[in-house]
C-alpha positions in Angstrom: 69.7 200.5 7.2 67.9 197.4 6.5 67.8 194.7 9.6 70.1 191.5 8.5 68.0 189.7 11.3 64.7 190.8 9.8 62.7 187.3 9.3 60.4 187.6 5.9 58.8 184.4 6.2 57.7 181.9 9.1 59.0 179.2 6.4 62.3 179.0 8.2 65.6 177.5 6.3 67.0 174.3 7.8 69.1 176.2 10.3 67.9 179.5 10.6 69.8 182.2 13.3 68.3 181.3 17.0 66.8 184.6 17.4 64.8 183.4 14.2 63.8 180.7 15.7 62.9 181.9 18.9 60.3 184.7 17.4 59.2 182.3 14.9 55.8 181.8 16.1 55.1 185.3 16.6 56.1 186.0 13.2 53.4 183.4 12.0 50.7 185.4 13.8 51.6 188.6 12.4 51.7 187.0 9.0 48.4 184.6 9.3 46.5 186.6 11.6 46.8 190.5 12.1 44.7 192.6 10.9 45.9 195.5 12.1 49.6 195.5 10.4 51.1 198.1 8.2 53.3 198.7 5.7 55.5 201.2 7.9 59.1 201.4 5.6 61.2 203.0 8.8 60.4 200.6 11.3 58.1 197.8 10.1 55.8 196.3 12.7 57.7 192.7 12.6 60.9 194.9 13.1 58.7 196.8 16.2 57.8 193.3 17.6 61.5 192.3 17.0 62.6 195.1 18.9 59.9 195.0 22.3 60.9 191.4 22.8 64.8 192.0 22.6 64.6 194.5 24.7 62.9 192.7 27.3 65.1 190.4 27.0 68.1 192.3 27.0 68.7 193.8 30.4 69.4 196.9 29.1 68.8 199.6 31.2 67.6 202.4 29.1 65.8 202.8 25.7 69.6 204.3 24.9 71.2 201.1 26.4 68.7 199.3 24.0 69.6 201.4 20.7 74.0 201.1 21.0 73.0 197.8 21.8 71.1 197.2 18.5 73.9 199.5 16.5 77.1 197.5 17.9 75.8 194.1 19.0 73.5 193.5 15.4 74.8 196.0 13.5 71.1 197.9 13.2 71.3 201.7 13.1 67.9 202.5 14.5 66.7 206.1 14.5 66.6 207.2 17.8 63.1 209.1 17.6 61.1 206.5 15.4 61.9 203.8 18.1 61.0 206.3 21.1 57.3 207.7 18.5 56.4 203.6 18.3 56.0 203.6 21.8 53.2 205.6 22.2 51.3 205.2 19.4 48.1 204.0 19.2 47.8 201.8 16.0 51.1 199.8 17.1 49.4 198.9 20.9 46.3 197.6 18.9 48.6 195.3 16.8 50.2 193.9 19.8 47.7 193.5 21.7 46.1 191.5 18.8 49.3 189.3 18.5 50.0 189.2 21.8 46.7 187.4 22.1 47.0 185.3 18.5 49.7 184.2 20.2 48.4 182.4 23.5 45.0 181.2 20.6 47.2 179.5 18.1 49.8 178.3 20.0 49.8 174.1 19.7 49.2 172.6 22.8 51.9 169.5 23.3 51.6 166.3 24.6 52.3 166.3 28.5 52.2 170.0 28.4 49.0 170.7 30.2 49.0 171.8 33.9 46.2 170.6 34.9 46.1 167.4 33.1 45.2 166.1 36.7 41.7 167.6 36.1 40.1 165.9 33.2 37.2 168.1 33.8 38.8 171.1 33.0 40.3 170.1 29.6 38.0 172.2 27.7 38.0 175.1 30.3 39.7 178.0 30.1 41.0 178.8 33.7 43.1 182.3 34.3 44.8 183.4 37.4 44.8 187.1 37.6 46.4 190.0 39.5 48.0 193.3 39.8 51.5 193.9 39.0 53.8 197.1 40.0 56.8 198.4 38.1 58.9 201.7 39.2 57.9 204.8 36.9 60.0 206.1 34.5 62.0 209.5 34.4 60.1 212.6 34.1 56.8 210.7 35.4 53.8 212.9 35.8 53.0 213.3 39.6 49.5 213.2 41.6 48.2 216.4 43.3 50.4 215.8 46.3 53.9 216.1 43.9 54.1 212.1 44.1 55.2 209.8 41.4 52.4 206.8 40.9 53.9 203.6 40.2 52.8 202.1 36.9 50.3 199.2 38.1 48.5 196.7 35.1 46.4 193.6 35.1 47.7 190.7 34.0 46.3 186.5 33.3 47.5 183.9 33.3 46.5 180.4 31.8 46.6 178.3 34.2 47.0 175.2 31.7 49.8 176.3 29.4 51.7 179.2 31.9 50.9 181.5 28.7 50.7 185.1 30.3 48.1 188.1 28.8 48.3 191.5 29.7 44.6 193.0 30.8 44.8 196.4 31.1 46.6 198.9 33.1 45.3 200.0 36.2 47.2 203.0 37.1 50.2 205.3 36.2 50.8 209.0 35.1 49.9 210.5 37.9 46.9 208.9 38.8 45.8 206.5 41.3 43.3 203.5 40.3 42.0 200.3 42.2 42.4 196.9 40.6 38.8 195.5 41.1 37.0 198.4 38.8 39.5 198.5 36.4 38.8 194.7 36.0 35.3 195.0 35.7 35.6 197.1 32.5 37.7 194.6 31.0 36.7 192.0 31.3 33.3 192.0 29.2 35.8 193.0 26.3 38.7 190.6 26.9 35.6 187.7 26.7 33.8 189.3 23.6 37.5 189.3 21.5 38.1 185.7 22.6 34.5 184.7 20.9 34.3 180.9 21.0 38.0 179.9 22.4 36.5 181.6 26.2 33.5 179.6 27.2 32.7 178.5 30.5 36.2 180.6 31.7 37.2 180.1 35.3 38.9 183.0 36.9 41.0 182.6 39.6 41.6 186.2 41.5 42.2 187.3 45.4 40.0 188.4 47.8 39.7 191.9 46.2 38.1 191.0 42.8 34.5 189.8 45.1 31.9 191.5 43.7 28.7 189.1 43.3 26.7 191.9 41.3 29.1 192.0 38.7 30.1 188.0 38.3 26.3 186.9 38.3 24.1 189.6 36.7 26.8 191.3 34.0 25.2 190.1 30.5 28.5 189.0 29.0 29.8 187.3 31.8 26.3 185.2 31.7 26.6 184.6 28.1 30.0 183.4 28.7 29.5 181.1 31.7 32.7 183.0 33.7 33.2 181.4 37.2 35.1 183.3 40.0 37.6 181.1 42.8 38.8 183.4 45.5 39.4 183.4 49.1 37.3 184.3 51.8 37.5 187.7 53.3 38.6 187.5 57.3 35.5 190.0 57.6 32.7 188.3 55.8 30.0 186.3 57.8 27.5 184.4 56.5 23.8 184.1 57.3 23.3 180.6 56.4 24.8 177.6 55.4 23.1 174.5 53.2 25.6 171.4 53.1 26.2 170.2 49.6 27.4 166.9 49.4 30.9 165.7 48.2 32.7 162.3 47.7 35.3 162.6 50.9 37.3 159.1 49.5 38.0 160.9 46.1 42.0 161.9 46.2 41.0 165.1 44.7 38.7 166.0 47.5 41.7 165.5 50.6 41.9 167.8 53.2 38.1 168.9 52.3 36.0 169.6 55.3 33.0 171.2 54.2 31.3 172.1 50.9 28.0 175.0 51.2 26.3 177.2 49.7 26.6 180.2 52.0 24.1 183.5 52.5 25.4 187.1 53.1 23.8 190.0 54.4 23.3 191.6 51.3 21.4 188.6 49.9 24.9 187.3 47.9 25.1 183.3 47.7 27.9 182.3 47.0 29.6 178.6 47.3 32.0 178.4 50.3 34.7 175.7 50.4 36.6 174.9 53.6 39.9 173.2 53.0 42.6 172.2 55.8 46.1 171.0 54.3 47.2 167.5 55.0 51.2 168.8 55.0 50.7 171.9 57.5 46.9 171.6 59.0 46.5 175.1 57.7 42.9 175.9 56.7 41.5 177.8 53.8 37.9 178.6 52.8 36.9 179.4 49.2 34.2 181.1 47.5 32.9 180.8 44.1 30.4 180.7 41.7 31.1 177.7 40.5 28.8 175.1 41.1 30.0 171.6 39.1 33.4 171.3 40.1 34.7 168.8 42.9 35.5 170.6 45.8 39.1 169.6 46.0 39.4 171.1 42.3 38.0 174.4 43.5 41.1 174.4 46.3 43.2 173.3 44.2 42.7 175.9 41.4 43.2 179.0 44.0 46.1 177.4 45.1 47.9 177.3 41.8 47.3 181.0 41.5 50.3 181.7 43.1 52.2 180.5 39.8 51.4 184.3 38.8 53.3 185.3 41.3 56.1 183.3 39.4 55.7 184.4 36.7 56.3 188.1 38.0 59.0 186.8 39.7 60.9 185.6 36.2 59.8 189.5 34.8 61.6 191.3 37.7 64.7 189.2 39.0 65.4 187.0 35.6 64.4 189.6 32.7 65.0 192.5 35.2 61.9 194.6 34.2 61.3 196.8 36.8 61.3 200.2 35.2 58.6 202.1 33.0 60.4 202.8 29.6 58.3 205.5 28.8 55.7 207.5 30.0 52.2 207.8 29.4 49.0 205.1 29.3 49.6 203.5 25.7 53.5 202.8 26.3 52.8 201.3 29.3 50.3 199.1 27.8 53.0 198.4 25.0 55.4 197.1 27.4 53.1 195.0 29.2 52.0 193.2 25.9 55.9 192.9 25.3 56.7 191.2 28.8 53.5 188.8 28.4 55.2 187.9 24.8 58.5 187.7 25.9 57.4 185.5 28.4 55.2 183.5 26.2 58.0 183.3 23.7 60.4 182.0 26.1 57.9 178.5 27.4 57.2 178.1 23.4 61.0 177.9 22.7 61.1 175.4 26.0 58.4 173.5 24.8 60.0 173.4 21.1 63.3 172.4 22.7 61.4 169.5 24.1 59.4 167.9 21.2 61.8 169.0 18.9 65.1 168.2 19.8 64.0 165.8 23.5 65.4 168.3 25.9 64.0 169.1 29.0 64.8 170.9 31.9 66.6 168.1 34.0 68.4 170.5 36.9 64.7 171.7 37.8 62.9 168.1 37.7 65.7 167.2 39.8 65.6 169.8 42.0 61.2 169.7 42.5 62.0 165.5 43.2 64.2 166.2 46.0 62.4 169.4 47.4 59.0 167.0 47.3 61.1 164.0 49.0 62.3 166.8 51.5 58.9 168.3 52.5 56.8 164.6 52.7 59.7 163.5 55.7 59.3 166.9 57.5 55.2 165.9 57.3 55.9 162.5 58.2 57.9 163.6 61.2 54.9 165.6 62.4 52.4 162.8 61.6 51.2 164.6 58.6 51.2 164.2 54.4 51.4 165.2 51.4 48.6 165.8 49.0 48.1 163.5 46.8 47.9 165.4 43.7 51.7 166.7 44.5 52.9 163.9 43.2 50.6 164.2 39.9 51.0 167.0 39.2 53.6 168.2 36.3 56.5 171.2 36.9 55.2 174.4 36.8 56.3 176.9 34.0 59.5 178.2 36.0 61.8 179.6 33.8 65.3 179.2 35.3 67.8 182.0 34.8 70.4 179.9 33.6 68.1 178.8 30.7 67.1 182.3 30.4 71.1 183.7 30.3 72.1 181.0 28.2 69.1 182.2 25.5 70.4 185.7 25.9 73.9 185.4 25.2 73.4 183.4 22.1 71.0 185.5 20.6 73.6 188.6 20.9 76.6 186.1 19.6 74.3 186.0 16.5 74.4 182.2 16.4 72.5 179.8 14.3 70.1 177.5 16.0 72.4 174.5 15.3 75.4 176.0 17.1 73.2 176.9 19.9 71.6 174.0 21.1 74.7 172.3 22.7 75.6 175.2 25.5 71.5 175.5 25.8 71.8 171.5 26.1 74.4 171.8 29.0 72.7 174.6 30.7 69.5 172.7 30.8 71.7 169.8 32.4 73.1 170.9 35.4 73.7 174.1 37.6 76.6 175.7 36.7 
């Protein structure tokens, strides 16, 4: 049966279904810049793209759940074994993982939308956060040599300017057990050589267990590339010697800095060490990197932020409820990370269209970050401390609230047009329910 929500054309009619709307962009990637689609008549890959990001979306809790879903919600009669045979095959994961990355390339950067406007000189630097993330293994799993399940583990980015999220590569999964940091290592020199020109000078932004100083200053690609590492420093590394670099200590950017050196280990590593003691709790943090032109308080910063990852996980597991492998094996749980990165991606685009196109913003979380800000800078007062600065510069990070996120969802499955949706999105980016 043919899809009656199948979009043809990224040249949308004046008010086109929401769920139109919403993959819109992704539809203009697979039209302008795949070269990997097909003319596949069952299932066609902007039907297959369709489908991964509704059922992320949809909370159901099988690929079953998914299909009666499809059948009684939009009237779409899938067959039940060409969904399930799209999951693991090969040529569809290279098409996704081509869009899914079109996507984060061609996306139009808004005005006000940048992260770290705070850091003019990082406009034209890429900077990624990047880290591990667990889901629970699906039925019939393939166990290690000790009858245990492995729980599927993959890398994921993300831009730390636009909240945009990429999925790396998987780590582990189907029985076997894999560590992060190697797994990264081979990916990396391919992730940069397919971003060409759009990944110079990239700034990754990883924990403690990504150090490897061979690999971030002789690898050939990473070189060419100008690739910097942030991370913290481990509890058990000591340093041989210590030359003081010098930093501008009145520069709001550089608060809470105590020290900035370039710092000797026994292996003959150097490495740029950064100590920083926050001005709301006294807690201090040291830094390495390779980096050696940024400000100090940019450096601490930048590690810092990483923890909106760990938000952004947080909106995959409690909001879209993605906690479960839909399938075994290596490519279908590649395909489903690609589909939770675009899902995600999807969802900031449509905030960020919502916002130049029709002047709505998320008001209930500005209000909520004001008061949560006002909050914390009288509990520092009260202990003769302060803010940073740059809290108050800085703008909302991507946090996609579950209202917004419920609210999409249930007008999507009422089938709605764009037009009838935007007042009941409108109300639910007012105020809490």
């Amino acid at each position: 049966m043919e899809n009656p929500l199948r979009t043809s054309s990224v040249f949308l009619p004046n008010d086109p279904l929401l769920l139109d709307q919403f993959l819109s962009p992704l539809y203009h990637v697979l039209e302008n810049y795949s070269r990997q689609s097909r003319d596949c008549p069952e299932i066609t890959d902007a039907d297959f793209l369709r489908l991964g990001c509704l059922r992320t979306l949809s909370q159901c809790r099988s690929g079953r759940d998914f299909l009666q879903q499809q059948k009684e919600v939009f009237d779409y009669a899938l067959p039940r074994t060409s969904f399930f045979d799209t999951l693991h095959s090969s040529r569809r994961l290279q098409m996704l993982r081509e869009a899914s990355r079109q996507l984060c390339q061609k996306s139009p950067s808004r005005p006000g939308s940048d992260l770290l406007a705070a850091f003019p000189e990082l406009r034209h630097r890429p900077v990624l956060a990047g880290d591990g993330h667990h889901i629970t293994h699906a039925c019939h799993a393939l166990k290690d040599d000790k009858d245990r399940h492995v729980t599927p583990n993959s890398l994921y980015l993300v831009c730390l300017h636009s909240g945009l999220l990429l999925n790396l590569a998987p780590v582990q999964g189907a029985g076997i057990y894999r560590h992060e940091m190697p797994v990264f290592r081979r990916a990396l020199p391919g992730f940069l050589q397919d971003e060409g020109r759009s990944m110079q000078r990239p700034i990754f932004v990883v924990d403690p267990a990504f150090i490897d100083n061979d690999f971030w200053t002789q690898h050939r690609l990473i070189r060419q590339s100008g690739a910097t590492l942030i991370t913290r420093m481990k509890d058990n590394m000591n340093s041989e010697n210590r030359q003081p670099r010098s930093f501008n200590a009145k520069d709001p950017v550089n608060t809470g800095i105590d020290g900035d050196w370039l710092v000797t280990f026994p292996a003959g590593q150097q490495l740029r060490l950064i100590q920083y003691s926050d001005p709301e709790t006294g807690h201090c943090y040291q830094f390495l990197t390779t980096e050696l032109e940024l400000r100090p308080g940019v450096i601490a910063w930048l590690y810092l932020l990483r923890w909106r990852i760990e938000k952004v996980f947080d909106t995959a597991k409690n909001k879209l409820e993605e906690t479960k492998a839909w399938a075994n094996g290596v490519v279908a749980q590649e395909i489903q990370g690609h589909f939770l990165a675009l899902t995600h991606n999807l969802l900031v685009l449509f905030r960020g269209f919502l916002q130049s196109d029709h002047a709505m913003e998320d008001e209930k979380l500005k209000t909520k970050r004001e008061k949560h800000l006002q909050a914390r800078s009288l509990e520092a007062q009260k202990r003769k401390q302060k803010l940073h600065p740059l809290h108050l510069k800085m703008p909302l990070i991507v946090q996609l609230s579950l209202q917004f996120i419920r609210t999409l969802r249930n007008q999507i499955m009422k089938c709605v047009s764009l037009k009838a949706a935007l007042p009941q999105i409108r109300a639910m980016l007012t105020a809490y329910l």
